[in-house]
C-alpha positions as CSV (number, residue, x, y, z in Angstrom):
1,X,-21.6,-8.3,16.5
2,X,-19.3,-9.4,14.0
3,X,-17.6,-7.0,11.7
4,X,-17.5,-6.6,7.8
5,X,-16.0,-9.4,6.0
6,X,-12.2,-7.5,4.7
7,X,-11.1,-10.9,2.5
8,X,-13.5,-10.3,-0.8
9,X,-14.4,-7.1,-2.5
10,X,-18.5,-6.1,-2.7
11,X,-19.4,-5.9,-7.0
12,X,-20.6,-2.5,-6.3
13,X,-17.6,-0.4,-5.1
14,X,-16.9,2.8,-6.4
15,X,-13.8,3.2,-8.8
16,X,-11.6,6.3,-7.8
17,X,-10.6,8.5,-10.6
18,X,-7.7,10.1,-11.1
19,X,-7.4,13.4,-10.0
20,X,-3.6,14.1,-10.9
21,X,-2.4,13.7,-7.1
22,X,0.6,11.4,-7.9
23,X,1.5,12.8,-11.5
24,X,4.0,14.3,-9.9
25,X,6.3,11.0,-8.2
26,X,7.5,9.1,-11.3
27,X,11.1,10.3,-11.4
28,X,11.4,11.9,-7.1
29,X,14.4,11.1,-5.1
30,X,12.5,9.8,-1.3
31,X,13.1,11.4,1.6
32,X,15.4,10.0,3.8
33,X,12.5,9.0,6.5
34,X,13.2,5.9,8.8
35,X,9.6,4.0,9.1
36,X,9.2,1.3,11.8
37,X,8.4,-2.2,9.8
38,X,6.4,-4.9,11.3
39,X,9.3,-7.1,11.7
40,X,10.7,-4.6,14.1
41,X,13.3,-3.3,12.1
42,X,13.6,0.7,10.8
43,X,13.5,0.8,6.6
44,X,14.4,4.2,5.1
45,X,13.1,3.8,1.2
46,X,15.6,6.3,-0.1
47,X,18.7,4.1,0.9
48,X,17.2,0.7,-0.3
49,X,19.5,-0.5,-3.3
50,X,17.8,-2.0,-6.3
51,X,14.3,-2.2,-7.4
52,X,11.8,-2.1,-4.3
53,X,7.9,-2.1,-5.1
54,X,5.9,0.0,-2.2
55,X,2.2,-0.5,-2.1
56,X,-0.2,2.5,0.2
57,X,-3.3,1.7,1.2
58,X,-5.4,3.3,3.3
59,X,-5.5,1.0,7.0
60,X,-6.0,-2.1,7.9
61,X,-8.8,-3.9,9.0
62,X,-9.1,-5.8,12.1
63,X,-11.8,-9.0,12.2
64,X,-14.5,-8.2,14.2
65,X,-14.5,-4.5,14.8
66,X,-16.3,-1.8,12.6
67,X,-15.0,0.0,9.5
68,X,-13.6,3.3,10.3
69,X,-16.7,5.4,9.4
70,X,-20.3,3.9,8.7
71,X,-19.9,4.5,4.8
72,X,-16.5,3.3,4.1
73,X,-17.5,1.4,1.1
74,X,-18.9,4.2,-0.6
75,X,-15.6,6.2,-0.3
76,X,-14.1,5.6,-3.9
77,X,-10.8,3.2,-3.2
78,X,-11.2,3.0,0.6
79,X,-11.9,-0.6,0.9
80,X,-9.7,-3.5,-0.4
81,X,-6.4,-3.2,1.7
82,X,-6.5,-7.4,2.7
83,X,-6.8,-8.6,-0.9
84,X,-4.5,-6.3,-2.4
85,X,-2.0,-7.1,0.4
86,X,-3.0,-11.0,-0.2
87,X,-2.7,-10.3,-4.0
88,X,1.1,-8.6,-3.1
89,X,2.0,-12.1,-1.1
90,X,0.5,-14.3,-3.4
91,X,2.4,-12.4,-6.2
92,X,6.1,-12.6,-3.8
93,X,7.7,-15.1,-5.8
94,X,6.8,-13.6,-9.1
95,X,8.3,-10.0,-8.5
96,X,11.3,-11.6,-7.1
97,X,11.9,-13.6,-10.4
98,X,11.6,-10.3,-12.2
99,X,14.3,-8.5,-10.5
100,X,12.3,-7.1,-7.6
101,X,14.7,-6.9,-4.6
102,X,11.5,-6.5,-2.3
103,X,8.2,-5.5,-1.4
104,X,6.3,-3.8,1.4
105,X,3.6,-2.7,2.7
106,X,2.5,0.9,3.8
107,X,0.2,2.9,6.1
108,X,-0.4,5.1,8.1
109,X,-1.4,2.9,11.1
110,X,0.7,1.9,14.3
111,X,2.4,-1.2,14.0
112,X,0.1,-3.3,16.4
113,X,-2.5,-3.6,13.8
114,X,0.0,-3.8,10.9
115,X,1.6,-6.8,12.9
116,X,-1.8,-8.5,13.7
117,X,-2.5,-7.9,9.9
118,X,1.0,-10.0,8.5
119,X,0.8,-12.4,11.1
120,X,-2.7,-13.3,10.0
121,X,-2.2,-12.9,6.6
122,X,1.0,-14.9,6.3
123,X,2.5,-12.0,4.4
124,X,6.2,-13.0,3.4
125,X,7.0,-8.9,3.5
126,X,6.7,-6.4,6.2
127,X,4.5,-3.4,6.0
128,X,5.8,-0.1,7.6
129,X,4.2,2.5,9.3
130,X,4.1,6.0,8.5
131,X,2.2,7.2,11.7
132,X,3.9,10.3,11.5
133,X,2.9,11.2,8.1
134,X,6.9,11.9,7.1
135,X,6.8,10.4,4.1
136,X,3.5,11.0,3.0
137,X,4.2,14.4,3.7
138,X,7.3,14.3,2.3
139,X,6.2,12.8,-1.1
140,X,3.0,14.6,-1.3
141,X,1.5,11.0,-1.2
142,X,-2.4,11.6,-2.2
143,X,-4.3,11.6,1.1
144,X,-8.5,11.4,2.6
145,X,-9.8,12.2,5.9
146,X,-12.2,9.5,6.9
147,X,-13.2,9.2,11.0
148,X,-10.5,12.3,12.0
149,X,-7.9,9.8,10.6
150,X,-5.6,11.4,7.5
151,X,-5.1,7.9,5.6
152,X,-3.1,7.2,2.3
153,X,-4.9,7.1,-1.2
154,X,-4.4,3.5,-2.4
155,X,-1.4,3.4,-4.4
156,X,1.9,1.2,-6.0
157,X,5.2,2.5,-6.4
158,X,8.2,1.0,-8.2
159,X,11.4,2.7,-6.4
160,X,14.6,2.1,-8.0
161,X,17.9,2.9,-6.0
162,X,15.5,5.1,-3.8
163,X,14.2,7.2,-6.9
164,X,9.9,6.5,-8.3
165,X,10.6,4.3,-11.2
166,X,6.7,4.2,-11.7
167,X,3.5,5.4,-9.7
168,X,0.4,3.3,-10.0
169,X,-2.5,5.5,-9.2
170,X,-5.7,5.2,-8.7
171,X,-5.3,1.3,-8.0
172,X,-8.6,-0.3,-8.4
173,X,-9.5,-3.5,-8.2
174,X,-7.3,-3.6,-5.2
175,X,-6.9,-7.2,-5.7
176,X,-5.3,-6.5,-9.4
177,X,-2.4,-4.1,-7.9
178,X,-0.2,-7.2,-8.0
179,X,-0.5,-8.2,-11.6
180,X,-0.7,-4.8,-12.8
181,X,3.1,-4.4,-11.4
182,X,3.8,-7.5,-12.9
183,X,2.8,-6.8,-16.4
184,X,4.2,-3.5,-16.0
185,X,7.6,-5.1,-14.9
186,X,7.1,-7.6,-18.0
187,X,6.8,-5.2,-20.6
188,X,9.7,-2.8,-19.2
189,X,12.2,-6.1,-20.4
């Protein structure tokens, strides 16, 4: 039985709204939390010099194997992690040239399917793993339960010298997240 199809986005997904649940980052110091990165290496956020962009989104699919729950679809901003993270590395070279430092992903997955996702996806960044929720928690990153799994809200954040320059939130298209950084970053100059 093959599984869904995770590289296009259906017509009919729902749009989240915004229920105020990251009003609060723009302007918050990040904890100090040391998350595991698929290229093996620890990355604390808060010490990262420079401009960073972070994007959260809920998990990552594997081919072949179900969605988490039956009705993911229908969960407003649930579905769209592959083509915002292939919008993030088709986007690479253009946050560079505007002063981005770097970009990752983020979950709250282990870093087996986070690995299996960036090696597939050719991603040119690493996505780190917040198993443990420190961050999020940390943050007060807007969260769902979905299959007995506490997953990020889909989200962008622009961190400068480890403080929230800007919080992009609710993201939707998923596949736009890139180019709404970007004309964000443009019109900052």
């Amino acid at each position: 039985m093959a599984g869904p199809d995770f590289s296009s986005l259906p017509d009919d997904l729902p749009v989240p709204q915004d229920d105020g649940a990251a009003d609060h980052l723009t302007g918050l110091r990040l904890p100090d939390v040391a998350l595991r990165a698929t290229d093996g290496g620890l990355v604390s956020l808060a010490r990262l010099p420079g401009r960073t962009v972070v994007f959260a989104y809920p998990r990552t699919g594997v081919p072949g194997q179900p969605n988490l729950v039956a009705d993911w679809d229908a969960i407003p901003g649930a579905r769209g992690c592959t083509p915002q993270a292939c919008a993030f590395r088709d986007a690479h070279a253009e946050l560079l040239r505007r002063g981005v430092e770097r970009v990752f992903g983020l979950s709250t997955q282990d870093g087996a399917h986070q690995r299996e996702a960036a090696s597939r996806l050719h991603l040119p960044y690493a996505i780190l793993s917040d198993r443990s929720r420190a961050l999020a928690l940390g943050l007060r990153l807007p969260t769902f339960e979905a299959g007995g799994e506490t997953l990020l809200k889909r989200l962008t954040l622009v961190i400068d010298d480890g403080v929230v320059a800007k919080a992009f939130y609710p993201v939707f298209p998923p596949d736009r997240s890139a180019e709404a950084v970007i004309a964000w970053l443009d019109a900052a100059v």
